[in-house]
Each structure stands twice: as structure tokens, then as C-alpha cells.
N, C-alpha and C positions, 0 to 999 in steps of 0.2 A: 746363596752363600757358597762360596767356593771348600774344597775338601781343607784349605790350610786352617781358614777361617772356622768350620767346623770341627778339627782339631784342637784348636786353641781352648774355642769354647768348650768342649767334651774337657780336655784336660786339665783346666780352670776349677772347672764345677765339680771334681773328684778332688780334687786339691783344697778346694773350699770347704768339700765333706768332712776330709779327713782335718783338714784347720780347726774347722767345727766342735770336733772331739776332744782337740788340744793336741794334736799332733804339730811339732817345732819343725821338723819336716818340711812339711805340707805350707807354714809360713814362708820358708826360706827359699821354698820352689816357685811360691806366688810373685816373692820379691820380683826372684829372677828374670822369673818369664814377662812380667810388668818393666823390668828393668832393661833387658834385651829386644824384646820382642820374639822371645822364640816360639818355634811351635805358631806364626803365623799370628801372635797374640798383640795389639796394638801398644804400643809404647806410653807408658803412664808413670812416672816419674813420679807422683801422688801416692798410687796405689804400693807402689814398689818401696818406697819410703817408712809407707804404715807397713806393709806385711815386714819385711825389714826387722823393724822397732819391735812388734810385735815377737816376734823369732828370738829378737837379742834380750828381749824380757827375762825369756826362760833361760840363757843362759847360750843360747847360741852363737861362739865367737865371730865365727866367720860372716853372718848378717851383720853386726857391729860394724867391720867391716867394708862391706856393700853401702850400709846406710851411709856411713860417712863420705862415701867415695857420691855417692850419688848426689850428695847434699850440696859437693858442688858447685852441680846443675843448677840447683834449684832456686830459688827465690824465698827471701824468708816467711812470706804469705804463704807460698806452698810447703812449705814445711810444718809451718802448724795449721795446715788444714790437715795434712797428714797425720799429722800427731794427735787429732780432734776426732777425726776416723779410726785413730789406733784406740782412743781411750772408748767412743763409742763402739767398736768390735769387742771391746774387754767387757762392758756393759753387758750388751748384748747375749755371748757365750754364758757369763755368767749367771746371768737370769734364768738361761735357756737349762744349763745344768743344776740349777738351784731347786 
């Protein structure tokens, strides 16, 4: 694994922590980096979609934004898988802080 690739990753999974918490943040960083590829991070048009959605849930303009522009890219299959992974990550968190 090359230094960029374990960046990405290292970067990811702090992002994921703080998502975790419910940090809006920390979703609209996920988008990005899913969205661009930055930081070395592979391209997922999916994932970027859901954190996205997720972001613009709580009120975050500028994901609204992103998601829409993303969307597209996208195919409307991959768009509600996206949206099937946003409802199951809301699942999830919620249980977790329940």
C-alpha cells in the first residue's frame, strides 16, 4: 500500500469516527473525498452520494449542492442504492447511540 493509499485510508476512518458521532462535517468531507478522489481516496460516486444526503439531512447547504451535481453522473440504480446506504447508516448510528 502506497503512502497516498494509506492516507486516504487513515483519513477516511477519522472522518468515519467523527460521522459516527453525528459530526455534519465529517459527512460532507466523506462526500468530497468519494467525490474527487482526494487524499489518494478511490472514486465512488455511491458513497459520495450517501454521505452527501446524509450531510444535507441536517441541514448542510453546500452538500445539497454537491449531491445534486453529482447525481448527474449517476444512474438512477445508483442513486437509490445510495440512498438505501444513507437510510441504512441512519439505522445504524441510531441504534448505536440508542
Amino acid at each position: 500500500m502506497g503512502n497516498s493509499m494509506k492516507s486516504a485510508a487513515f483519513l477516511i476512518e477519522s472522518r468515519l469516527a467523527e460521522a459516527e458521532k453525528g459530526n455534519v462535517n465529517a459527512c460532507f468531507d466523506l462526500g468530497v473525498i468519494y467525490s474527487t478522489g482526494s487524499d489518494g481516496a478511490d472514486i465512488d460516486l455511491v458513497e459520495a452520494h450517501k454521505w452527501f444526503n446524509l450531510a444535507s439531512l441536517s441541514g448542510h447547504d453546500e452538500s445539497k449542492a454537491c449531491r445534486a451535481e453529482i447525481s448527474l453522473d449517476m444512474t438512477p440504480r445508483e442513486i437509490a442504492e445510495a440512498q438505501r446506504e444513507a437510510r441504512s447508516w441512519l439505522k445504524h448510528t441510531t441504534r448505536r447511540a440508542a
